[in-house]
C-alpha positions as CSV (number, residue, x, y, z in Angstrom):
1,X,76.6,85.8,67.0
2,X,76.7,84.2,70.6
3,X,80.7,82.8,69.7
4,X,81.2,86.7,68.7
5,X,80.2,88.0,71.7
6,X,82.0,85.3,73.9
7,X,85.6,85.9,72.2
8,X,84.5,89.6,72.9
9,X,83.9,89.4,76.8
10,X,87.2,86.6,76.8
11,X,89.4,89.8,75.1
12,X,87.7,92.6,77.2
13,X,88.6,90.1,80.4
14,X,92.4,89.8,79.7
15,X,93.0,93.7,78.6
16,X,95.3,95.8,81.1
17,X,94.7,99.4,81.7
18,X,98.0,100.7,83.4
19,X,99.4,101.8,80.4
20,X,97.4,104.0,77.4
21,X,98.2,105.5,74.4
22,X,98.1,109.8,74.3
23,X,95.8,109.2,71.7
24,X,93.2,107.6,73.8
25,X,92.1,111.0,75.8
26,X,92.1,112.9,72.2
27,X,90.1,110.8,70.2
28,X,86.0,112.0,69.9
29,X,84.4,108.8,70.8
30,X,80.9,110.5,70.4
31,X,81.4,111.3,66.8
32,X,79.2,109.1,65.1
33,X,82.5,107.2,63.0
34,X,85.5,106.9,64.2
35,X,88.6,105.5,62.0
36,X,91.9,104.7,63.5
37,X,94.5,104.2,61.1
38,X,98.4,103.4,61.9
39,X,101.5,100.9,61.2
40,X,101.0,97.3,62.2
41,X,102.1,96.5,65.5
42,X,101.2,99.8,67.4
43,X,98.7,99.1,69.5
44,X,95.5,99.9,67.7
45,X,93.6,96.9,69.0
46,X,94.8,97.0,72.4
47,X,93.6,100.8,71.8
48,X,89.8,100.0,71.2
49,X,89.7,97.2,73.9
50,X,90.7,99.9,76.9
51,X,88.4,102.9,75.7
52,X,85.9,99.7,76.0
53,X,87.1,98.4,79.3
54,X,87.3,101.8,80.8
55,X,83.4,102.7,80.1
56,X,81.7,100.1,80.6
57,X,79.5,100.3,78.1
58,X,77.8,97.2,78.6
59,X,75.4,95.3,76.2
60,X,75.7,98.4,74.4
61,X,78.4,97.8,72.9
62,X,80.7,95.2,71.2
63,X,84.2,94.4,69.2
64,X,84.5,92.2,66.2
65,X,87.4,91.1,64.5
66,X,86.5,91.3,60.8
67,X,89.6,88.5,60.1
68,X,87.3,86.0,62.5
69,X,86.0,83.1,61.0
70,X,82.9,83.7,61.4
71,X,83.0,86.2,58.7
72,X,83.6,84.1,56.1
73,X,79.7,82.7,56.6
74,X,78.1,85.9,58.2
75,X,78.1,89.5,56.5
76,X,79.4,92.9,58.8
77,X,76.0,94.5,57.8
78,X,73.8,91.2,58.8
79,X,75.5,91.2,61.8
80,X,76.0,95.2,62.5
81,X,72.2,95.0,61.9
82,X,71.2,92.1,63.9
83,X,73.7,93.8,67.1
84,X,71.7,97.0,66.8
85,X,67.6,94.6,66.9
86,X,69.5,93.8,69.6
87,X,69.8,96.7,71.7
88,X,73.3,97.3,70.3
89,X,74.1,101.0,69.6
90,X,78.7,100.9,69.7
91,X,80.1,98.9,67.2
92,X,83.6,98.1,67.6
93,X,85.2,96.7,63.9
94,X,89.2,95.6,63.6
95,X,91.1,94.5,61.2
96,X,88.8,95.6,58.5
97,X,91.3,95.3,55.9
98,X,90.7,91.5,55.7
99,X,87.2,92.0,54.7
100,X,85.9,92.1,51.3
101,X,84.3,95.9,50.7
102,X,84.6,96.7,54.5
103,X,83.8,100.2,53.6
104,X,80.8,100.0,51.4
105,X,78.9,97.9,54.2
106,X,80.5,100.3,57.3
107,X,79.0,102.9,55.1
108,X,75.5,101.3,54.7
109,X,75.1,100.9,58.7
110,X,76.1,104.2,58.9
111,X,73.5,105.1,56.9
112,X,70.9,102.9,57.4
113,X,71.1,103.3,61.5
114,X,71.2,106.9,62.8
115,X,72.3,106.5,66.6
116,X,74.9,103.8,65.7
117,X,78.2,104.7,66.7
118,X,81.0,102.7,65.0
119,X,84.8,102.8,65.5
120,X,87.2,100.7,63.1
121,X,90.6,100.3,62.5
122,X,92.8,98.0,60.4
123,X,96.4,97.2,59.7
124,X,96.9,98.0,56.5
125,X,97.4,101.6,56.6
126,X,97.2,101.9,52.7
127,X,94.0,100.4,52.8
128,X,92.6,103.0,55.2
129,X,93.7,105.5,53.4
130,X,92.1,104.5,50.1
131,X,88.7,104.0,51.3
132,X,88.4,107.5,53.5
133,X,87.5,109.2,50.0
134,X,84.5,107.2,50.0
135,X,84.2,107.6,53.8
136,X,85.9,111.4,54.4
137,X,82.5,113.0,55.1
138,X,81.0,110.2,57.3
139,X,84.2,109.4,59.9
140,X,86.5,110.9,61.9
141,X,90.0,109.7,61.4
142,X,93.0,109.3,63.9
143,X,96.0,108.0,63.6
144,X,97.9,105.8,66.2
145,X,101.9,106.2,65.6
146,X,104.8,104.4,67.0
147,X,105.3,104.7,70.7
148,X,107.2,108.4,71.7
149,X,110.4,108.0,74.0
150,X,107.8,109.2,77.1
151,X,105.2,106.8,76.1
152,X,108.2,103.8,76.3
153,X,109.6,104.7,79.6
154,X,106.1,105.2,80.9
155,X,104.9,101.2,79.3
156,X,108.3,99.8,80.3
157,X,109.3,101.3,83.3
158,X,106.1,102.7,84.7
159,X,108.0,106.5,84.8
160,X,104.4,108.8,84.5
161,X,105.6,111.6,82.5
162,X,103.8,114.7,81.6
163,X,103.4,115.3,77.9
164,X,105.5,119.0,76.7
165,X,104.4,121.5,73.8
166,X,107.1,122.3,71.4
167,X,107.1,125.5,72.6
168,X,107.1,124.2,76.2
169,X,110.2,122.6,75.6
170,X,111.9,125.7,74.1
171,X,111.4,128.0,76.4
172,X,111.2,125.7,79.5
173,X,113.8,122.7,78.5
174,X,116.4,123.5,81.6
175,X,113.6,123.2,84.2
176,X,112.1,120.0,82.0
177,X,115.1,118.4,82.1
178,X,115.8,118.6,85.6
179,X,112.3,117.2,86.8
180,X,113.2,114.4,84.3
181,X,116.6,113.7,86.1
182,X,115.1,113.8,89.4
183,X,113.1,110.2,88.5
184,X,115.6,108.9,86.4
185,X,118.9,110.2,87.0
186,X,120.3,110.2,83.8
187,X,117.8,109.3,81.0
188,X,120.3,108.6,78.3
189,X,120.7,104.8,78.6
190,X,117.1,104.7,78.8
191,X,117.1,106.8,75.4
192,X,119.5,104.5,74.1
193,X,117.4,101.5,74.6
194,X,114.3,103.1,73.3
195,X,116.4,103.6,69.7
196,X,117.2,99.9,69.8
197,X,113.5,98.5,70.7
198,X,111.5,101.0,72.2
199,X,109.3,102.0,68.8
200,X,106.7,99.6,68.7
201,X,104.5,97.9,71.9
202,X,105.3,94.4,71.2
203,X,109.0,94.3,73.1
204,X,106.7,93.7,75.9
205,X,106.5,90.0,74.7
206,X,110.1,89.6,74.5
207,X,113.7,91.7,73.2
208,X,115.1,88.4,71.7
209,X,112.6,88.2,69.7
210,X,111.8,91.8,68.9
211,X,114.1,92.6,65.4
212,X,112.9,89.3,63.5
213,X,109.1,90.6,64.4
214,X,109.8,93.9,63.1
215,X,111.7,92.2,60.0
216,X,108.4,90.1,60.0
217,X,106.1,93.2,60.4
218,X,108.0,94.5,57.6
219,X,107.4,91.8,55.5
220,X,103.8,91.4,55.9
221,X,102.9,94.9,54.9
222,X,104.7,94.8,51.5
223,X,103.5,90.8,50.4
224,X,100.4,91.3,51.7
225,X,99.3,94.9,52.7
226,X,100.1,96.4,49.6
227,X,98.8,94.3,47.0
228,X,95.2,94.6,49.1
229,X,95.4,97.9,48.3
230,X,97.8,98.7,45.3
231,X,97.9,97.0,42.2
232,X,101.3,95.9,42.3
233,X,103.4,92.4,41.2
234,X,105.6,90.3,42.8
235,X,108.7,92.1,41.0
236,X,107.6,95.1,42.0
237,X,107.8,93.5,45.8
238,X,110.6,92.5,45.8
239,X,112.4,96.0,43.8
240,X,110.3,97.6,47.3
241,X,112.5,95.5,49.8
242,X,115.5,95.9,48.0
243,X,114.7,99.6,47.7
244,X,114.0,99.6,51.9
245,X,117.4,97.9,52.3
246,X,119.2,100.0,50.2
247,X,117.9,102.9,52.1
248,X,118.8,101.5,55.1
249,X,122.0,101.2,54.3
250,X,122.8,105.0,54.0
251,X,123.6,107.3,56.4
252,X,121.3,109.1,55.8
253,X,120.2,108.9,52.2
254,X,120.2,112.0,50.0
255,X,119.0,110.1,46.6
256,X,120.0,110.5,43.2
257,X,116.8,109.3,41.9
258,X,118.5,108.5,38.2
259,X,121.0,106.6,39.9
260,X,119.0,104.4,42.3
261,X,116.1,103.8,39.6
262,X,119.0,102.2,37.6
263,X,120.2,100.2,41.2
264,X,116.5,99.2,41.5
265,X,115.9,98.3,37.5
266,X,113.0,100.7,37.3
267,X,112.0,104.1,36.2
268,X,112.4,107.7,37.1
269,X,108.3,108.0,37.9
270,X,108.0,104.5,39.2
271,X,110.7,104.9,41.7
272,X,108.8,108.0,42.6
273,X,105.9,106.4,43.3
274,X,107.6,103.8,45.0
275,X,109.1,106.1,47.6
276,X,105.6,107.5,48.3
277,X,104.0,103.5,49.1
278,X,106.7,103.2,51.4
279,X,106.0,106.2,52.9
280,X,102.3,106.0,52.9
281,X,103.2,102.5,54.6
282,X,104.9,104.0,57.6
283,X,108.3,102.7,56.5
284,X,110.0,105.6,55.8
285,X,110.7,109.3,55.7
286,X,110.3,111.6,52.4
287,X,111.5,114.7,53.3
288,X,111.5,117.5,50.7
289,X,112.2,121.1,50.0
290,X,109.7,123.6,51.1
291,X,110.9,125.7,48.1
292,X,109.9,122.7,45.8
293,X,106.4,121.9,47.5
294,X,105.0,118.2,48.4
295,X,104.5,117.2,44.5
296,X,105.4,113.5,44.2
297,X,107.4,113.6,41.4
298,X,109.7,116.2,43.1
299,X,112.3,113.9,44.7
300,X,113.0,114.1,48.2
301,X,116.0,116.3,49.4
302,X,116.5,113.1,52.5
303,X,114.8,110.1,53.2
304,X,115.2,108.4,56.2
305,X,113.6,105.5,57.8
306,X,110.6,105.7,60.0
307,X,112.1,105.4,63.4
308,X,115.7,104.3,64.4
309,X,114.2,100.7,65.6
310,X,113.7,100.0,62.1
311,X,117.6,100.8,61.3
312,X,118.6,98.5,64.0
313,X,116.2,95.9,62.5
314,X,117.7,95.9,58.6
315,X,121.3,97.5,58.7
316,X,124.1,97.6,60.7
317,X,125.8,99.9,58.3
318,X,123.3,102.5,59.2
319,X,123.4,102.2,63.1
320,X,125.3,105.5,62.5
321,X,124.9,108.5,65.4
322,X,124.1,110.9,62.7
323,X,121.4,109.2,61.3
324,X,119.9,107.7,64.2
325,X,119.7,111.4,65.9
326,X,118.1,112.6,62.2
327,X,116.1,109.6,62.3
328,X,114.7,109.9,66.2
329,X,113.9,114.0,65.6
330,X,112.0,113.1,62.5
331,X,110.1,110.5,64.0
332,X,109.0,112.5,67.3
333,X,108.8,115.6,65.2
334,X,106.3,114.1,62.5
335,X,104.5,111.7,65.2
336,X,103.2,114.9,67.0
337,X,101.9,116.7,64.0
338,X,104.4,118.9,62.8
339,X,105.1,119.7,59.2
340,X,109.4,119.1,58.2
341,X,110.7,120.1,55.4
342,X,114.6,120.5,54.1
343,X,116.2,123.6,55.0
344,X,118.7,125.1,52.4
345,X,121.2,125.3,56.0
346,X,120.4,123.4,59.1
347,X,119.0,120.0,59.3
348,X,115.1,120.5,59.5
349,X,112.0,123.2,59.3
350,X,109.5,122.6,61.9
351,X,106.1,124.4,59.9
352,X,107.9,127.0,58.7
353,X,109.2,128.8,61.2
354,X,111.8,127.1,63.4
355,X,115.2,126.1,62.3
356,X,116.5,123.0,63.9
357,X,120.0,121.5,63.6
358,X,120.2,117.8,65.1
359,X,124.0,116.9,66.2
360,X,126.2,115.9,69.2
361,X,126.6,117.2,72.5
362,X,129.6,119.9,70.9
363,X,127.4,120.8,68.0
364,X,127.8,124.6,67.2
365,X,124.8,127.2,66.4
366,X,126.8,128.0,63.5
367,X,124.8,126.4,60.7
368,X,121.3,127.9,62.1
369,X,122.5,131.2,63.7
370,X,121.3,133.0,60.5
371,X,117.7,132.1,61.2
372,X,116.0,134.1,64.1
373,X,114.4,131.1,65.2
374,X,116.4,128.5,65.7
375,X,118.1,125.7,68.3
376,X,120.3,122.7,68.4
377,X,119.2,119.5,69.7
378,X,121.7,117.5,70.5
379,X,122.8,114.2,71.3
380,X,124.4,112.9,74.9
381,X,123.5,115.6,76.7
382,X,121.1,115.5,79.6
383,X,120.9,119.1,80.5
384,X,120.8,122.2,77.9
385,X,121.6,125.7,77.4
386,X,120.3,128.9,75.6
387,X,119.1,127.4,72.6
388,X,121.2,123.9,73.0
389,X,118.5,121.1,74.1
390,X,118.4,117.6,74.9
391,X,118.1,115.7,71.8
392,X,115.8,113.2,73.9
393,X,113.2,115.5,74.7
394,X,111.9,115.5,71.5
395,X,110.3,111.7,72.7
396,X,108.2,113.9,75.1
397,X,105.9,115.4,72.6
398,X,103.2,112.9,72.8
């Protein structure tokens, strides 16, 4: 276990602390499991390695890597087991995806060993989210979204930005607004680039490179995340990226599932559940009715995808303002816990209760004025009014 704990120490060495996710503070790290879930390339690992750095737990604690070599020798519960003989009381597991039965064995030292904390996370989301039946009543589990538009200026530009309620931003947005303009002077080319590149932590390591990562990413996670934890073929692969494509091509997409099950040479059900792996993998948006309920086989009114980086990535066609606004309020909206659905008028329903109509800086109330809650977010436009906001505050929810 000695190399283990070396590669550990080497990792804790080289981690920076200037920048950390919102979801570091509001995580329990006393609760005796902790699961973070979350699309590749958001920053889960970095995520574990700071809440390590930062208390100093010592001998205490530790971090494997479950993709490590050494694994393919060495059990997790041998070694979870022979950690705790050892004085060891945090275990630290990532990428727990690549291991055989992860959750039958994080289950057993859970068990087994009272006072042993353990944290994991992995990078196959689906994969997570299939084993927390078996592990619902044992572990607590987050999850760690793309970055926010205030998280991206803060990691890129080093702007510290308080963090707004959606109700803060309602009632308050004029004021917000202004203490934004006062650091930044007009935040919309910053906006701008964070719809280009700004979703995901890795455009640290270089812009050039940052759309054939993300096509990359995107890859990964349907040839090798989902079979790991779907049963699916190599046709049904490939009918999933040409499904994504053909999504990102639209602007935005309000589906005729008979149609597009025909364009993708499948089914009516199978396209269904198609649209909910894609989903479930953080690649895109179902949004549906709240007259028709969350049932998968009721198609979605929209779909969109995740975040605007990921248009940018696969379509030029769909680098359209409409649905890149659409696509951005979803995203923030979503990311920060809040429940959208279609509205029959207006663009989305934020938990019932608010009516929200996404458009340009000229937009008119007109299509939500009907519904005693409601506002306009709206696009190039650094300072509202009334119930007209900044589209671009929505990126200061988390």
């Amino acid at each position: 276990m000695q190399e283990l704990i070396r590669r550990y120490q080497s990792l804790i060495t080289g981690i920076d602390l200037k920048f950390e996710r919102s979801l570091l503070t509001k995580i329990n790290w006393d609760a005796r499991a902790i699961g973070i879930k979350g699309a590749r390339g958001t920053g889960k690992s970095t995520l574990l390695l700071q809440h390590l750095k930062a208390s100093n737990y010592g001998e205490k604690a530790i971090y494997f890597s479950l993709d490590d070599l050494y694994f393919k020798n060495s059990t997790l519960l041998e070694t979870g087991e022979a950690f705790y003989q050892a004085g060891g009381r945090k275990l630290f597991l990532d990428e727990v995806h690549k291991y055989p039965d992860w959750h039958r064995e994080v289950k057993n030292l859970y068990d087994f060993y009272p006072d042993l904390q353990l944290a994991f996370s992995g990078s196959s989301i689906l994969e997570l989210q299939k084993s927390s039946v078996d592990l619902s009543r044992r572990v607590l589990f987050y999850e760690l979204t793309a970055l926010s538009f205030r998280e991206f200026l803060q990691l890129k530009y080093g702007f510290d930005f308080p963090a707004y309620t959606f109700e803060e931003i309602q009632s308050n947005h004029i004021e917000i607004a202004r203490s934004i303009k006062q650091l930044l002077e007009s935040p919309l080319p910053y906006f701008q680039e964070f719809l280009s590149y700004g979703s995901y932590p890795f455009f640290n390591e270089g812009l050039e490179e940052y759309s054939y990562r993300l096509q990359q990413i995107i890859n990964v996670i349907i040839d090798y995340d989902l079979p790991e934890a779907k049963d699916i073929s190599v046709s049904t692969q490939n009918k999933l990226k040409k499904l994504l494509y053909v999504i990102s091509e639209s602007v935005p997409f309000t589906p005729n599932v008979s149609k597009l099950a025909t364009q993708i040479e499948t089914t009516r059900p199978i396209l269904l559940e198609m649209l909910h792996i894609l989903e479930e993998a953080r690649l895109i948006r179902n949004l549906r009715s709240a007259t028709k309920g969350i049932s998968l086989m009721n198609k979605p009114e929209k779909i969109l995808l995740s975040n605007a980086n990921l248009v940018k990535s696969l379509s030029e066609k769909g680098w359209n303002s409409g649905n890149i606004r659409e696509t951005f309020a979803l995203d923030q909206l979503q990311n920060a816990g809040f429940t959208i659905t279609h509205p029959s008028k207006g663009d989305f329903l934020v938990n019932e209760e608010v009516l929200l109509e996404i458009g340009g800086k000229n937009k008119a109330l007109t299509q939500v004025a009907h519904h005693e809650n409601h506002f306009v977010f709206s696009d190039e436009l650094e300072i509202g009014w009334g119930k007209q906001i900044p589209l671009y505050l929505l990126g200061f929810l988390l």
